[in-house]
C-alpha positions in Angstrom: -11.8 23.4 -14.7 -11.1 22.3 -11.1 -13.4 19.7 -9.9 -13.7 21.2 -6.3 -13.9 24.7 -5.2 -10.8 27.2 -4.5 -12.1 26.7 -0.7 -11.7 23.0 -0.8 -8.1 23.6 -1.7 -7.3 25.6 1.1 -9.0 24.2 3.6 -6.7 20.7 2.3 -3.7 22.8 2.9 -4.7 24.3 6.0 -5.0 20.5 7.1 -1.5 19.4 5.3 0.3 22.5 6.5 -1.1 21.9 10.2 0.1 18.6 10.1 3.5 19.5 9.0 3.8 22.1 11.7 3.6 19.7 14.1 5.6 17.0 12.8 9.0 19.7 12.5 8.6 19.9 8.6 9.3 23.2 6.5 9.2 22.1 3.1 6.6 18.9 2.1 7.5 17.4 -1.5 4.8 15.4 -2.8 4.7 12.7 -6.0 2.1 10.7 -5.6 -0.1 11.5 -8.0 -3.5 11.2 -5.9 -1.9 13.6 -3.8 -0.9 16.4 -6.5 -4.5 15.9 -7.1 -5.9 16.4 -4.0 -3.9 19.4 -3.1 -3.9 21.6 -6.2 -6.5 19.4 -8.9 -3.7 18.4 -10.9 -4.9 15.8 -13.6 -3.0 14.4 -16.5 -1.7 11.2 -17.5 2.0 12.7 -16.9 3.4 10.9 -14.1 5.2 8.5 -16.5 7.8 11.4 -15.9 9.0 13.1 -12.8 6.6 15.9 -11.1 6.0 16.8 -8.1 3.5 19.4 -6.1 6.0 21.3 -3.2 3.9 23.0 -0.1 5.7 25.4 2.1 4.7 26.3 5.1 4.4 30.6 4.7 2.8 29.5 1.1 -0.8 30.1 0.9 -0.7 27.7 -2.7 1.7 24.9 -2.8 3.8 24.6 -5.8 3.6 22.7 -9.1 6.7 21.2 -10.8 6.8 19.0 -14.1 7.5 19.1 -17.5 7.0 22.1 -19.8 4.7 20.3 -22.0 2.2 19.5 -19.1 2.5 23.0 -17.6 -1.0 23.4 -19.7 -2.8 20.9 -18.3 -2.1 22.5 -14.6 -3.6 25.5 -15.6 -6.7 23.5 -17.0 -6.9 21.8 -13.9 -6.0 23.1 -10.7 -6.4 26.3 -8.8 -3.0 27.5 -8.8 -2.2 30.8 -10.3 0.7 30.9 -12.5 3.3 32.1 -9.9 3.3 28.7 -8.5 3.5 26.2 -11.7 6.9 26.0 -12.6 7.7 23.7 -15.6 11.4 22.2 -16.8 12.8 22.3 -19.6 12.4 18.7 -21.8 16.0 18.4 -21.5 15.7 17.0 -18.1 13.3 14.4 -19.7 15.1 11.1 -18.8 18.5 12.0 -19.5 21.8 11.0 -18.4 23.2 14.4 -17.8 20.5 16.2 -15.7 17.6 14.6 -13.5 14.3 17.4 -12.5 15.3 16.6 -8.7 18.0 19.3 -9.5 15.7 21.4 -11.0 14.0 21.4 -7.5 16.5 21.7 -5.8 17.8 24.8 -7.6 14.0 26.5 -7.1 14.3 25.7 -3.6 17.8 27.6 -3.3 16.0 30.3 -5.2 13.6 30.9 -2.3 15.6 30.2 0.4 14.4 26.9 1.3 18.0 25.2 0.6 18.7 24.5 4.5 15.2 23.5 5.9 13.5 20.3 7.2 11.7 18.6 3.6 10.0 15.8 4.1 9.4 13.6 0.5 7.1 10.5 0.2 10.0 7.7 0.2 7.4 4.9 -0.4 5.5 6.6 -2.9 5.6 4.5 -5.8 6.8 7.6 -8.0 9.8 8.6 -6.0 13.0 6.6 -7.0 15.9 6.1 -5.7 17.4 8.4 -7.8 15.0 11.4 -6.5 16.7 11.0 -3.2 19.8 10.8 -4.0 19.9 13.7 -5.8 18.3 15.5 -3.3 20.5 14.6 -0.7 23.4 15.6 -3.2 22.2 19.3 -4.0 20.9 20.1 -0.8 23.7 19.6 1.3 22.4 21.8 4.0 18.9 20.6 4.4 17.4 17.5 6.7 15.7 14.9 4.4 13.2 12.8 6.4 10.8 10.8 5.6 7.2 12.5 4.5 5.3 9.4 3.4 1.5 8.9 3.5 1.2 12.9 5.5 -1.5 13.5 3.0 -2.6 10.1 2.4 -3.9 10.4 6.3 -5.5 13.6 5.4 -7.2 12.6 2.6 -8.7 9.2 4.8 -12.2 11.6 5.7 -13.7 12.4 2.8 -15.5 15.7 2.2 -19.6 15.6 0.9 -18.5 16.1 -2.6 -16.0 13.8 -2.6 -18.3 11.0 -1.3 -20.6 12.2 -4.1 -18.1 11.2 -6.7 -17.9 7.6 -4.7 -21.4 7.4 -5.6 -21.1 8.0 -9.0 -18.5 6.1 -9.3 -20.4 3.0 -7.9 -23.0 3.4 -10.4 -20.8 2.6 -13.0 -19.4 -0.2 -10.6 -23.0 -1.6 -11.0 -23.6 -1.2 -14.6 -20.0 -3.0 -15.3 -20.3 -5.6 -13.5 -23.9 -6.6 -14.6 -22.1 -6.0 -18.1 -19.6 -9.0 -16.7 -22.5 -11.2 -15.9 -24.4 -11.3 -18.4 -21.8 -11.3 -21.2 -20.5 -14.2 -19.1 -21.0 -17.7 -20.5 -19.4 -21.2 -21.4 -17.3 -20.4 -25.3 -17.2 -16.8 -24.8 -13.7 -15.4 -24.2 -12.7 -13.6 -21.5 -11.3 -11.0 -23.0 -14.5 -10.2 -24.7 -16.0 -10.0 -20.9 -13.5 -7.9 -20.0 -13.8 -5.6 -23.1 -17.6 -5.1 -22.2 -16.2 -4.2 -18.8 -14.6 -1.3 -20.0 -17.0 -0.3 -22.1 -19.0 0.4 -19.7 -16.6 1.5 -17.1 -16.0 4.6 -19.8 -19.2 5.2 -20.8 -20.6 5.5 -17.9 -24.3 6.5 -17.5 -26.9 8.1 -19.0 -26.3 11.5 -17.0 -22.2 11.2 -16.6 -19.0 9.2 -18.1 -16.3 7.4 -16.4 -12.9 7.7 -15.8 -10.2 5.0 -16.2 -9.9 3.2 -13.0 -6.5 3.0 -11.5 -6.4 -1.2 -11.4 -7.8 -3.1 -14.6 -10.6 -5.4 -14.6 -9.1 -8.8 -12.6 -10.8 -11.9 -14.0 -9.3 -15.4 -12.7 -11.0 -18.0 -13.7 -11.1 -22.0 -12.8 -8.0 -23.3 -10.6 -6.5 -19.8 -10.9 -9.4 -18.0 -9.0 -6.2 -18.5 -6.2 -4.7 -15.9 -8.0 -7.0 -13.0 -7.4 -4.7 -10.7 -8.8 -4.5 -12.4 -12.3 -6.2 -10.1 -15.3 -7.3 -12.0 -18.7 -6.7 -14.2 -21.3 -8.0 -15.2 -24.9 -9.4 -18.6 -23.0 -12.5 -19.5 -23.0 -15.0 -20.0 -20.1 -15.6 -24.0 -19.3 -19.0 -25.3 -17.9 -18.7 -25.4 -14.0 -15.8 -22.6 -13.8 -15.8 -20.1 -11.0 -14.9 -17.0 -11.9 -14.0 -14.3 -9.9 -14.8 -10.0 -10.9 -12.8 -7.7 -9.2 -13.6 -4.1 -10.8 -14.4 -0.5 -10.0 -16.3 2.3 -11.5 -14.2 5.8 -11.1 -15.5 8.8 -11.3 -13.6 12.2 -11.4 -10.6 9.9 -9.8 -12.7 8.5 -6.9 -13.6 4.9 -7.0 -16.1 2.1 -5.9 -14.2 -1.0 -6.3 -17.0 -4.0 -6.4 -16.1 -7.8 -6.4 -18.3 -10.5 -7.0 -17.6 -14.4 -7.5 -19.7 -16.2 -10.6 -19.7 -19.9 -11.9 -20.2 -21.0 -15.0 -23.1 -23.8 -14.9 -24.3 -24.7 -11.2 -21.5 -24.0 -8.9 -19.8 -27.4 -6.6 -20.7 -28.0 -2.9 -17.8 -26.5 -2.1 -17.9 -23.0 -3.9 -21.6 -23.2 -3.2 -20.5 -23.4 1.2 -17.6 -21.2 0.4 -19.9 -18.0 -0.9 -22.3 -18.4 2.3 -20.0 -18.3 4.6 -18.2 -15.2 3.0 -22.0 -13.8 2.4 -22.4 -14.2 6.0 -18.8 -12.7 7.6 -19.3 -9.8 5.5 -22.7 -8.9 6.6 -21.7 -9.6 10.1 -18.5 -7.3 9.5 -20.6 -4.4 8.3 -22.9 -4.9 10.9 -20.3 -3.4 13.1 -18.7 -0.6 11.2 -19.7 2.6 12.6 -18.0 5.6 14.4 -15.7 5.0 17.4 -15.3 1.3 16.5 -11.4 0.3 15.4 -10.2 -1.6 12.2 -8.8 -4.2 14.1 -12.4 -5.2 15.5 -13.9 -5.1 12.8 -12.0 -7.6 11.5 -11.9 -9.9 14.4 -15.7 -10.1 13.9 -15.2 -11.5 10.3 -12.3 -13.5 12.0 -14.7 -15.5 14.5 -17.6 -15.3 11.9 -15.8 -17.5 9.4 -14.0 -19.9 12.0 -16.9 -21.3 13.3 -17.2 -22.8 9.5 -13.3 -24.3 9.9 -12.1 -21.4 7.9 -9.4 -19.2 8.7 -8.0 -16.3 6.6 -4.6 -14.5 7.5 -4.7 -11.2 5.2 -6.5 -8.4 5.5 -9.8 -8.4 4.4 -10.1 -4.7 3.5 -8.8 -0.5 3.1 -9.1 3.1 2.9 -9.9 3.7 -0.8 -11.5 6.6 -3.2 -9.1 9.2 -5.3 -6.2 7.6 -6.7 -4.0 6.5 -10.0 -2.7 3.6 -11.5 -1.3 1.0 -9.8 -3.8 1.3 -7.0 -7.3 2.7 -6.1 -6.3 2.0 -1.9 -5.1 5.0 -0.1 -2.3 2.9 1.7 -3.3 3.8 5.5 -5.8 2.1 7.8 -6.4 -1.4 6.7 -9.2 -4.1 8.4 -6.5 -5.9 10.1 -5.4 -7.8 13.5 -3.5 -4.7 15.1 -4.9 -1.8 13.1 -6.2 0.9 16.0 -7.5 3.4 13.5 -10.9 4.5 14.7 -13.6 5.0 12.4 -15.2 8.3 11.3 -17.7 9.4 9.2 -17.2 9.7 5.9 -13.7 7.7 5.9 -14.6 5.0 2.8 -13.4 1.5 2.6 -13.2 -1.2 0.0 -14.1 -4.3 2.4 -12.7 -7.2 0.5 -11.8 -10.6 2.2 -10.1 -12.8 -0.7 -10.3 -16.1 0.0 -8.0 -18.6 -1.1 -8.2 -22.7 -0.6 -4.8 -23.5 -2.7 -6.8 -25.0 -5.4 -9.9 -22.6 -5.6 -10.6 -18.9 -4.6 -13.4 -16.2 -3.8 -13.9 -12.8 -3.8 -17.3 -10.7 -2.7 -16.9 -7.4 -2.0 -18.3 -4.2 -0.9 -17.0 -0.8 -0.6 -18.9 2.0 1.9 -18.9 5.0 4.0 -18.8 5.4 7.5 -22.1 7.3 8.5 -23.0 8.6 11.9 -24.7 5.6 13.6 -23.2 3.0 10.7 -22.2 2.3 7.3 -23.8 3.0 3.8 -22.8 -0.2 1.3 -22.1 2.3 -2.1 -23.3 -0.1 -4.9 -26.5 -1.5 -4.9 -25.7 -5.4 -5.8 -26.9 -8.3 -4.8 -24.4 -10.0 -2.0 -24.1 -13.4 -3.6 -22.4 -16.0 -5.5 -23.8 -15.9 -9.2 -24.3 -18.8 -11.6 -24.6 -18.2 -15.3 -27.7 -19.3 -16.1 -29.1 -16.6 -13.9 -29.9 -18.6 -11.3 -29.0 -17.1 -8.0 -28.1 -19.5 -5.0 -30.2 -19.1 -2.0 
């Protein structure tokens, strides 16, 4: 039931394993979720408990650990054979006398592997405190260091399929949000806008279904569109409101986040300014994104884009993004930033988002895209503009 070929797989660990080699490391540990995924197919809604994939370097297949009762769904899903998934028993299901870290530990004694180098994600979002120690306490004899985001930079260049599933997934990133528009209007709650969202964030098209995305819809609305990251409430949208969409379709994991900024009635002067000068340092941003060209300059051109309106922005306005889980659809590496040198490649995928926020009012357009040969290819096919509700779009 994998969703890439065997081949796919191995050439991911040939990449991983390569990696490791050169950075001193034996045994990799791996919990982030997106990563389990990418290196073996792993798919279930399981990491609410510990599980991990391990790769070792004289291992053709890396091995899969977690709990017994989602040993199933890593045969359904990934490649490996049943050598290498290796469940626990569900009395090491959050209890106070046994944690799965010494489950691991005792499986890496088993082959050997009790005094290498392993490397675990110690920023992954899935990897407590108490993973480590534990570790560190039953593998006395092995060096711990630091593995985080070694497949997360692997994972940055996308293969064809995978960029296949991007566009997929922004299909669905269209359909929502023209769901969000036009169910958008003064007395309708927002809620009910949002619950369109995901209707149509699961349903998909005509020819293919979604996925659950791994960030739900964001919907600020009025003084709180300085919030970006605010979801939704029971409220009701007021005559001259911006409103500000932040979604993204997801398709066998991989996502097309799309953001889009919409007023309720005809927008002020000031939101009205606001969304052409964003328009216009986001064209002149993507203008520049091709091969060769570094993170870092392509933000300085947004950067001196929008200060020759008297507006300055201090975060970054974008990131690496495509498979992931909940609580993030960004793959935590390169970032369009002052001081990021990663060069562009093809087929590397960013969402390119520059939030803007003026205290008392905010705005978000967005686009996510590939890196091509000679460019960029913007995944979603929406209009680059601030929206008004009637559908009367500002020139």
């Amino acid at each position: 039931m994998s969703v890439f070929p065997t081949e796919e797989f191995q050439m991911r660990m040939t990449r991983t394993k390569k990696k490791m080699a050169a950075m001193g490391i034996d045994i990799l540990i791996v919990t982030d979720p997106a990563n389990m995924n990418y290196l073996t197919g792993y798919d279930a809604w399981s990491f609410y408990v510990h599980q991990l994939v391990i790769v070792m370097l004289d291992e053709d297949q890396p091995y899969w650990v977690g709990r017994a009762m989602d040993a199933n769904a890593a045969r359904h899903t990934s490649w490996l054979d049943e050598d290498h998934i290796y469940p626990y028993a569900d009395h090491y299901v959050q209890s106070a006398l046994r944690h799965p870290m010494d489950f691991v530990s005792d499986l890496l004694k088993d082959k050997k592997k009790d005094k290498k180098i392993i490397a675990v994600e110690l920023d992954a979002y899935y990897f407590t405190a108490k993973c480590y120690i534990k570790l560190v306490q039953s593998l006395p004899n092995a060096t711990i260091r630091d593995g985080t985001n070694l497949v997360n930079w692997i994972r940055i260049v996308k293969s064809d399929r995978e960029i296949g599933y991007i566009r997929k997934a922004a299909k669905i990133s269209e359909k929502a949000m023209q769901v969000a528009f036009d169910t958008l209007n003064e007395g309708v709650r927002e809620c009910d806008v949002v619950a369109g969202i995901s209707y149509a964030q699961i349903s998909g098209t005509e020819e293919y279904g979604g996925d659950y995305p791994s960030i739900v819809p964001l919907l600020p609305t009025g003084k709180k569109t300085s919030a970006c990251h605010l979801t939704w409430t029971d409220e009701t949208f007021k005559q001259g409101e911006p409103v500000i969409i932040e979604l993204a379709g997801c398709y066998k994991r991989y996502h097309s986040p799309l953001a889009r900024t919409a007023v309720v009635g005809m927008p002020s002067e000031e939101m009205q300014n606001l969304g052409e000068v964003v328009v216009e340092g986001v064209n002149a941003a993507l203008d520049v994104v091709k091969p060769g060209v570094t993170c870092e300059e392509v933000e300085m051109v947004w950067r001196k884009t929008i200060e020759k309106h008297g507006i300055k922005k201090e975060s970054r306005i974008g990131y690496s993004m495509g498979l992931n889980y909940p609580p993030d659809w960004g793959e935590h590496t390169a970032s369009f930033r002052s001081g990021d040198q990663t060069i562009l490649e093809p087929n590397m995928t960013f969402h390119m988002i520059p939030t803007m926020d003026l205290g008392h009012v905010g705005m978000e357009i967005s686009e996510s895209f590939r890196v091509t040969e000679n460019g960029c290819e913007v995944f979603a096919d929406f209009p680059r503009d601030l929206y008004v509700k009637p559908n009367i779009r500002l020139a």
